[in-house]
TIKOL-227755 format. One line per field, with one value per residue (C-alpha): chain; x, y, z; residue in one letter; residue number from 1. Coordinates in steps of 0.02 Angstrom, whole numbers. Each point is the difference from the previous one (the first is absolute). Layout:
N
chaine A;... .
xx X;... .
yy Y;... .
zz Z;... .
residu A;... .
num NUM;... .
***
This chain:
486
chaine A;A;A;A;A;A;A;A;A;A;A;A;A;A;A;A;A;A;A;A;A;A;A;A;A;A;A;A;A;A;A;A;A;A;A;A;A;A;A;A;A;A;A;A;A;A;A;A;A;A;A;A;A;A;A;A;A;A;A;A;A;A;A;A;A;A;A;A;A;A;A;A;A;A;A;A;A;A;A;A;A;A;A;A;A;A;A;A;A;A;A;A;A;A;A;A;A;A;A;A;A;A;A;A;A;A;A;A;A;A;A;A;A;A;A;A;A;A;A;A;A;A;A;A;A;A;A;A;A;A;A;A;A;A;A;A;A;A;A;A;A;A;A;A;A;A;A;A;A;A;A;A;A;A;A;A;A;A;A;A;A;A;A;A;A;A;A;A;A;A;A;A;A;A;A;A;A;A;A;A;A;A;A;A;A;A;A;A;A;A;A;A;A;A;A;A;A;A;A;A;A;A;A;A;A;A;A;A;A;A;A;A;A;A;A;A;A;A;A;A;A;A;A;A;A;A;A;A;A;A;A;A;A;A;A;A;A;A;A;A;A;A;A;A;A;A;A;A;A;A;A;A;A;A;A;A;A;A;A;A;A;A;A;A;A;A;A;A;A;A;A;A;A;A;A;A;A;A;A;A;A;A;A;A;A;A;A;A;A;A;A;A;A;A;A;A;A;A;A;A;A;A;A;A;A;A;A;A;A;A;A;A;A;A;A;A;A;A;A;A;A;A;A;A;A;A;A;A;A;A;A;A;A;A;A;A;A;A;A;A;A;A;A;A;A;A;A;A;A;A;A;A;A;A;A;A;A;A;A;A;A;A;A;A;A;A;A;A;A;A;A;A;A;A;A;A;A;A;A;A;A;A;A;A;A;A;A;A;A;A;A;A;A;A;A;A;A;A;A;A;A;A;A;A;A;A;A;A;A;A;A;A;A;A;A;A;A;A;A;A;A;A;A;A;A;A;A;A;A;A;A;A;A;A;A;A;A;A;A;A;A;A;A;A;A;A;A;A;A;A;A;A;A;A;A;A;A;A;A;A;A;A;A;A;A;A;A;A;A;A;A;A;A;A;A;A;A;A;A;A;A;A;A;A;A;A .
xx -343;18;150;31;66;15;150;-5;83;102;-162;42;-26;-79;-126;-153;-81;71;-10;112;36;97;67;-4;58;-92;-43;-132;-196;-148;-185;-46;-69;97;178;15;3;62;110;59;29;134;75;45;28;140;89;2;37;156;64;-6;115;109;1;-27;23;-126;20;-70;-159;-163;-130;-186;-160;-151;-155;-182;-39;-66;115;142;20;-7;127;129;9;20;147;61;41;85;115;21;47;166;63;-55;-92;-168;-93;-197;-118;-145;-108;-37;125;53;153;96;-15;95;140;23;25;116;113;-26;35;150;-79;20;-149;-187;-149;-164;-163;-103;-41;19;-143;-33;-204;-59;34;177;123;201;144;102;191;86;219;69;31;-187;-70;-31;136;119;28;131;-92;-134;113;53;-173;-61;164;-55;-178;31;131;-151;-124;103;92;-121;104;1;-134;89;-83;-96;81;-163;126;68;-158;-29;-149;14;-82;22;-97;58;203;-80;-120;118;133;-101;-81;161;-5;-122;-25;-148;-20;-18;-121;-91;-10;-76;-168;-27;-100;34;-86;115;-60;121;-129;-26;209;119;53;-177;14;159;1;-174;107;155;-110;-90;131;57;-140;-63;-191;10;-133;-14;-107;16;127;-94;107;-77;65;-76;21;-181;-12;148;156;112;89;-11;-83;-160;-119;56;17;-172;-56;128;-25;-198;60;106;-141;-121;114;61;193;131;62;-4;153;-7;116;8;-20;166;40;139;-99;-70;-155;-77;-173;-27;-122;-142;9;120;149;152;114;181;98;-92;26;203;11;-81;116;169;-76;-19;161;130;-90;-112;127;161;61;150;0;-27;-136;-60;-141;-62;-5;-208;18;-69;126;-68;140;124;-58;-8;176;107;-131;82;184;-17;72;-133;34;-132;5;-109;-162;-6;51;130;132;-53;67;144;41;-53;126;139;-37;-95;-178;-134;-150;-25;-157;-99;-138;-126;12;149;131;139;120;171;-60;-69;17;40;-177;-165;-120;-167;-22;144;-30;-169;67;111;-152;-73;142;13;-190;45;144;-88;-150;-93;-79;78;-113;74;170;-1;-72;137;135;-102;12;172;60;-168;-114;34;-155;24;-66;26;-83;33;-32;-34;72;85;178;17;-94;129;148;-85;-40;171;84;-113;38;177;-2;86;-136;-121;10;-168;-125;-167;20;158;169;124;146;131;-2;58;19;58;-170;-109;-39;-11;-39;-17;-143;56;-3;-159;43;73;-78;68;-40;79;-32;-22;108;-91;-201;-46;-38;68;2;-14;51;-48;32;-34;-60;-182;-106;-99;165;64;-164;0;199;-54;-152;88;134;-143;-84;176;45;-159;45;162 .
yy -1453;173;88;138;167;-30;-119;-107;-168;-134;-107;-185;-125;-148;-143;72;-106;94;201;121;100;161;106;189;153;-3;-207;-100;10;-82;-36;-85;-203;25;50;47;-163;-55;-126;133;122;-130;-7;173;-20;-131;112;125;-106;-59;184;39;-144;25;184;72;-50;-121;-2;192;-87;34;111;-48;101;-12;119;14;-130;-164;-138;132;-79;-181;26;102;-164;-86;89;26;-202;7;141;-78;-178;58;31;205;91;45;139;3;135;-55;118;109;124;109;12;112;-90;-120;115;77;-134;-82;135;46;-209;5;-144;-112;56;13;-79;59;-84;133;58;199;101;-141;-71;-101;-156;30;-45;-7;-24;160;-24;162;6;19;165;17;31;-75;-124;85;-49;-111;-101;-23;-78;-92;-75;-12;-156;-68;-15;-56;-146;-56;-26;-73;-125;2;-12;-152;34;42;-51;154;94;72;54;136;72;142;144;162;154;125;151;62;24;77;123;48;26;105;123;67;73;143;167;-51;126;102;-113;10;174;29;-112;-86;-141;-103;-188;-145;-137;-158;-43;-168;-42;-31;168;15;54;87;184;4;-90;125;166;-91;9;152;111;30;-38;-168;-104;-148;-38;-206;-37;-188;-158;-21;-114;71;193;33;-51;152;-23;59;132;167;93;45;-78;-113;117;70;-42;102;129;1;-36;158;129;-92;-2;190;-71;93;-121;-200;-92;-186;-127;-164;-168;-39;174;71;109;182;66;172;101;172;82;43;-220;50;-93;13;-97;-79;129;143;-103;-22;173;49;-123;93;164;-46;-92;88;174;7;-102;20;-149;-54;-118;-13;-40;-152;-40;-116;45;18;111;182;156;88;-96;48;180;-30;-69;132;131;-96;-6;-204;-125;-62;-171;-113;-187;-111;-70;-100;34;-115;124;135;-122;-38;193;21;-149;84;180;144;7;82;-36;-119;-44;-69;15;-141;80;-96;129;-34;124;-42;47;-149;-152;-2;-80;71;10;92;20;98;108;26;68;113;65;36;77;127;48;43;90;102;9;-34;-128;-122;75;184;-53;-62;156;106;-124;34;193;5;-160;24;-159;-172;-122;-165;-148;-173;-145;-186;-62;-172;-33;-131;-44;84;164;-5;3;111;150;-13;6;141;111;-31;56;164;5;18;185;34;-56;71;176;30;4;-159;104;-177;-163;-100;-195;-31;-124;-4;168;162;120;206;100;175;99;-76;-197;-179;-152;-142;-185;-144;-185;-121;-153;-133;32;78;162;183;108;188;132;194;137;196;159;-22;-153;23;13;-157;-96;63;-83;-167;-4;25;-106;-150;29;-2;-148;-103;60;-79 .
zz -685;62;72;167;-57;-194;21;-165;42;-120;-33;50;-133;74;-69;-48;147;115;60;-15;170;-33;143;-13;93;142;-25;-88;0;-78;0;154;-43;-188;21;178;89;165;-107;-127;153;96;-164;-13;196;-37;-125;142;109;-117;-32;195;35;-160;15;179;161;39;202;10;-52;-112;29;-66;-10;-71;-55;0;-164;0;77;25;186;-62;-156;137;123;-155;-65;161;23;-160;49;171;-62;-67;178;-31;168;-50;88;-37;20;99;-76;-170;-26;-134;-111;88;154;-46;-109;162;109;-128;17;188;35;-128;-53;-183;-66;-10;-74;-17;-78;-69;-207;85;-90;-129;13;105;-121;22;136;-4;78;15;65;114;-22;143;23;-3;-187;-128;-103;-95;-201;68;136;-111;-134;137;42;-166;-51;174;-44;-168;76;115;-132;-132;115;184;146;123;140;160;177;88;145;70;170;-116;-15;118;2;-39;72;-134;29;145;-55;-134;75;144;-165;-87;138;20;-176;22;136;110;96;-155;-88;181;-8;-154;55;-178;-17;-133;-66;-74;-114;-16;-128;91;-10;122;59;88;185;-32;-15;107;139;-40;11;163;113;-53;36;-190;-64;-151;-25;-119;-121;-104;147;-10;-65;-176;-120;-128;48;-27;-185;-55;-42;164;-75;54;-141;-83;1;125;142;-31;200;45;-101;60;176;17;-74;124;166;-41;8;-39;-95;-60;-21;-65;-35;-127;37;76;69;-111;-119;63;-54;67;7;23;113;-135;-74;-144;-31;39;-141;33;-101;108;168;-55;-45;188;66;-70;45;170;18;-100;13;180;84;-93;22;-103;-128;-185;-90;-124;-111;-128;-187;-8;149;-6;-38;135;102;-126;75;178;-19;-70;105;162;-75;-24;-123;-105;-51;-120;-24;-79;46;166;138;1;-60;126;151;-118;-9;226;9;-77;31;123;-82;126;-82;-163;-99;-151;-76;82;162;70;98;124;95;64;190;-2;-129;-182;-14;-44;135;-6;196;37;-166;94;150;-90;-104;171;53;-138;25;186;-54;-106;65;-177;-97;-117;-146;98;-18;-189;-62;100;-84;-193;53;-9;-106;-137;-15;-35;-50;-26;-76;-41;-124;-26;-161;-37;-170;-113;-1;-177;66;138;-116;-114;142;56;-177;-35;131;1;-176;-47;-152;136;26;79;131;-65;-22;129;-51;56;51;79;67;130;5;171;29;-129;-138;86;-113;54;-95;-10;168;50;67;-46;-25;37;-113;89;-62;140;14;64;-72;-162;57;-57;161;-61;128;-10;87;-73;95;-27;29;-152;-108;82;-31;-168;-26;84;-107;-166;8;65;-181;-66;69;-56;-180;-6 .
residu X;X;X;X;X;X;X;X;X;X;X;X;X;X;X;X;X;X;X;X;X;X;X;X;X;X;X;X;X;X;X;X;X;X;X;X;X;X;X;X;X;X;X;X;X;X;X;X;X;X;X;X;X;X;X;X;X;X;X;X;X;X;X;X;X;X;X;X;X;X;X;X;X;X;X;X;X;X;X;X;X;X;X;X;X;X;X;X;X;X;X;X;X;X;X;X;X;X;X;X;X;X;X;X;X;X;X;X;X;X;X;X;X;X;X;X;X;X;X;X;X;X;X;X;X;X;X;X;X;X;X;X;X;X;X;X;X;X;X;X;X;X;X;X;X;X;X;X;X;X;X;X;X;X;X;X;X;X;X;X;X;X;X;X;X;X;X;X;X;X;X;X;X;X;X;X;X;X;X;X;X;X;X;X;X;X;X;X;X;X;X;X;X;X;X;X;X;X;X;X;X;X;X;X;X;X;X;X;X;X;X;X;X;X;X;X;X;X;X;X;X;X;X;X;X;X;X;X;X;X;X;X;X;X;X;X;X;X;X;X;X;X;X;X;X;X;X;X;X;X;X;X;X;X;X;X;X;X;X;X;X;X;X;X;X;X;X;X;X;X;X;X;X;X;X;X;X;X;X;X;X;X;X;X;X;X;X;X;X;X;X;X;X;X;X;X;X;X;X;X;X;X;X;X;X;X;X;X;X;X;X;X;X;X;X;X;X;X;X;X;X;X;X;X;X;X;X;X;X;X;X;X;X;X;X;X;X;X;X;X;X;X;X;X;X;X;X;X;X;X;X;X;X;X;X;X;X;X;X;X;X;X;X;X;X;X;X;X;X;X;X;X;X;X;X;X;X;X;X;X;X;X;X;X;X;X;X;X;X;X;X;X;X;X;X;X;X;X;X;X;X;X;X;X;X;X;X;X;X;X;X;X;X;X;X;X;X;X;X;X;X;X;X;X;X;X;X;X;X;X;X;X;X;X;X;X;X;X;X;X;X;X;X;X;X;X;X;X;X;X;X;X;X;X;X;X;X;X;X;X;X;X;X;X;X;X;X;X;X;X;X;X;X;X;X;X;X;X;X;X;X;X;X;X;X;X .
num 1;2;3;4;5;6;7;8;9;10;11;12;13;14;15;16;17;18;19;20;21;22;23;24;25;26;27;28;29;30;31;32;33;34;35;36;37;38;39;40;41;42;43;44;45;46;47;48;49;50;51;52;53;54;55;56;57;58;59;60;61;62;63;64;65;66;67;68;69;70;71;72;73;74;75;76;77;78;79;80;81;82;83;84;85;86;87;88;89;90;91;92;93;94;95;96;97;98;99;100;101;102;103;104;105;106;107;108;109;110;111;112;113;114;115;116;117;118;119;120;121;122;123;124;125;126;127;128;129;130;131;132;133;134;135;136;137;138;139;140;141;142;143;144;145;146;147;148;149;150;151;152;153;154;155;156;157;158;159;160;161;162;163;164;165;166;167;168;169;170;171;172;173;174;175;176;177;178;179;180;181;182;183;184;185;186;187;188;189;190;191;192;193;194;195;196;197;198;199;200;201;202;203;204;205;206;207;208;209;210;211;212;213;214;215;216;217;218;219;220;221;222;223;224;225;226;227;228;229;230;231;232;233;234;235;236;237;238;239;240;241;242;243;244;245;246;247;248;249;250;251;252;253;254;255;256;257;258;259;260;261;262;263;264;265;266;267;268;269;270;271;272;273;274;275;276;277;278;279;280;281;282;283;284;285;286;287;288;289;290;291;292;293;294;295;296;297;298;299;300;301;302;303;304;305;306;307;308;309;310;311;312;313;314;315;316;317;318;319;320;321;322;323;324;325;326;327;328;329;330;331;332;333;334;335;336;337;338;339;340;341;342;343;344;345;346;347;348;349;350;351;352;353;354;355;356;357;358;359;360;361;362;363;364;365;366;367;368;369;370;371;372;373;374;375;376;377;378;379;380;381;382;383;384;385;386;387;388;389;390;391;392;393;394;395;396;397;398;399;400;401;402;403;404;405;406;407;408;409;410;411;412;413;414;415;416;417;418;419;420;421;422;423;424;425;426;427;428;429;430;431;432;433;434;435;436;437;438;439;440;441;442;443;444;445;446;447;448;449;450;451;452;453;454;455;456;457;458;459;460;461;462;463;464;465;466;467;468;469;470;471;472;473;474;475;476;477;478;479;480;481;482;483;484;485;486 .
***
């Protein structure tokens, strides 16, 4: 079993007959026909179900959504009768939606909490069950503690069946709140002005329609390209990178756009093309995201990233007089830190970035309308924009591997890097170290790197990041043959 957001949950020791559910930051998934079962999913929908009553107040009611995959609509009414048979309101989407949808409405609606069915950018194999606090994010450490003795109560002990309350079960509209919310964000007439045309990809997901609609209505040229229901997103994973976003990437070269915007399977994560087909990665669209924000706009607010995160945003920051501040990986502890503090703009590495003028939640259509934005402002491309931001801040490139390894390789990468003996990364100079998630060490003047064991599969994630792409390829590529020797 797999986890949401790197959370590693207390395994549950049960007969060997039996599976293990585990609940993680964001909630539970698994493959589709294996571990992802409508009978698995009402379990984990009862241990919701149990912390909503224990914990909340159950009267404001449950939210449910579902995504593009396989089943998603059939597993939602599903765990919607479980959360309504405990005497909980239950408020069903009648249609596809994404994430954010639902984070929004939860907080708009005051309401217990929300549910959605989706595996977010995970393949087409996949599906989950993601759960939204209420205040419109995802859980907190805490709640998910919370969830994780409730689901560990239902599966050692069951819990007596209680008789349905189908009357409890209303439908939900969800995307208009949410696209009436989120058109307020941006300057229209501005965006109008600048007569852009741009294409967006929702990569076959549940954010399809949206931005398209947005622009629409307000004047501005979007077309859509794999805007289809698909439950298997065309055969690529639904995640808004290369080489998945390839059509788009063709699509904006062939349509002349000024630019292609694209979002993952359940709408949170951001992904961005430049007029010419190149790519625009998630560090770069973060980075135009503060600029814009904190700089263009100067708006207040500090601002946060993730530990693998570029330092051009350590840049941008003290450039705009803002508080840096840098948690660990997930995105979890950014809503923890918009919770408790101002933070304007937030963001990690997989393309996931919320703002406090909106929701402590990642959500790549309104990060698409403020890229828009910024090229109106500007009156320049995306690929225009990042070179102005290298002129003055100096390049960053960056790069990223997953290495499928063996426990014991695992332990030995880590050990080995976090060795003081280890003095040098081929021929550059370790000059310190950080632990905060992971080994981060810094090579000289020229970069970090960044070697991070994951939790949950045996893989070594190794992040890079230096002022030339070859020098970064070169890093990533050395430590790989390192690895394999250990």
């Amino acid at each position: 079993m797999r986890l949401f957001g790197g959370h590693i949950a207390s395994r549950i020791l049960l007969p060997s007959s039996m599976t293990v559910l585990k609940f993680g930051t964001d909630g539970w998934r698994d493959v589709i026909g294996e571990g992802f079962t409508v009978a698995n999913a009402t379990t984990v929908a009862k241990a919701i179900a149990r912390y909503v009553v224990r914990c909340e107040d159950a009267r404001k009611g449950v939210l449910i959504g579902y995504d593009h995959r396989l089943s998603s609509d059939t597993v939602a009414a599903a765990v919607a009768e479980v959360i309504a048979s405990t005497g909980t309101p239950v408020w069903l989407t009648d249609k596809p939606c994404p994430t954010p949808a639902i984070s929004l409405l939860v907080r708009q609606r005051a309401a217990a909490g929300g549910i959605l069915i989706t595996a977010s950018h995970n393949p087409y194999q996949w599906n989950g069950i993601k759960y939204k606090a209420s205040y419109g994010s995802s859980a907190l450490p805490s709640i998910v503690a919370q969830i994780e003795i409730e689901l560990a109560e239902v599966q050692k002990n069951g819990v007596a069946p209680l008789p349905p309350r189908k009357e409890l079960i209303h439908s939900l509209e969800p995307r208009a709140p949410y696209l009436d919310t989120i058109e307020k964000l941006i300057d229209w007439q501005r965006l109008r002005d600048a007569k852009l045309r741009f294409v967006f990809d929702p990569m076959h997901g549940s954010a399809t329609g949206l931005l398209p609609a947005l622009f629409a209505r307000n004047g501005v040229a979007c077309d859509e390209i794999r805007g289809e229901r698909d439950p298997r997103f065309g055969g690529v994973h639904p995640e808004p990178i290369p080489p998945h976003i390839k059509p788009l990437q063709e699509a904006v070269v062939a349509g002349k756009y000024d630019a292609g915007l694209c979002a993952d399977g359940d709408g949170d994560r951001i992904g961005a093309v430049d007029r010419d087909g190149s790519f625009v990665n998630p560090h770069q669209i973060f980075a135009l995201l503060v600029w814009h924000l904190a700089g263009t706009r100067n708006l207040p607010g500090d601002i946060a990233k993730t530990f693998s995160v570029t330092k051009l945003i350590d840049k941008l920051a003290a450039r705009f007089g803002r508080k840096l501040h840098e948690v660990p990986i997930g995105f979890k502890y950014i809503c923890e830190l918009m919770l408790e503090q101002n933070i304007l703009v937030g963001g990690e590495e997989s393309g996931g970035i919320g703002t406090s003028l909106y929701l402590p939640e990642r959500d790549a259509t309104v990060c698409a309308l403020f890229l828009a934005e910024l090229m109106a402002w500007h009156g320049k491309s995306l690929g225009d924009m990042l070179r102005t931001l290298y002129a003055e801040f100096g390049e960053y490139h960056y790069g990223r591997v997953d290495l499928d390894v063996t426990p014991a390789q695992k332990q030995k990468a880590i050990e080995h890097f976090s060795s003081e003996k280890t003095t040098k990364l081929l021929d550059w100079p370790i000059t310190r170290r950080e632990n905060m998630d992971g080994i981060k060490i810094y090579l000289a003047d020229i970069g970090w790197l960044l070697v991070r064991a994951s939790g949950t599969e045996n893989l070594l994630r190794i992040y890079c990041e230096t002022s030339k792409q070859e020098t970064t390829q070169r890093a990533l590529d050395g430590v790989t043959k390192l690895v394999r020797t250990l």
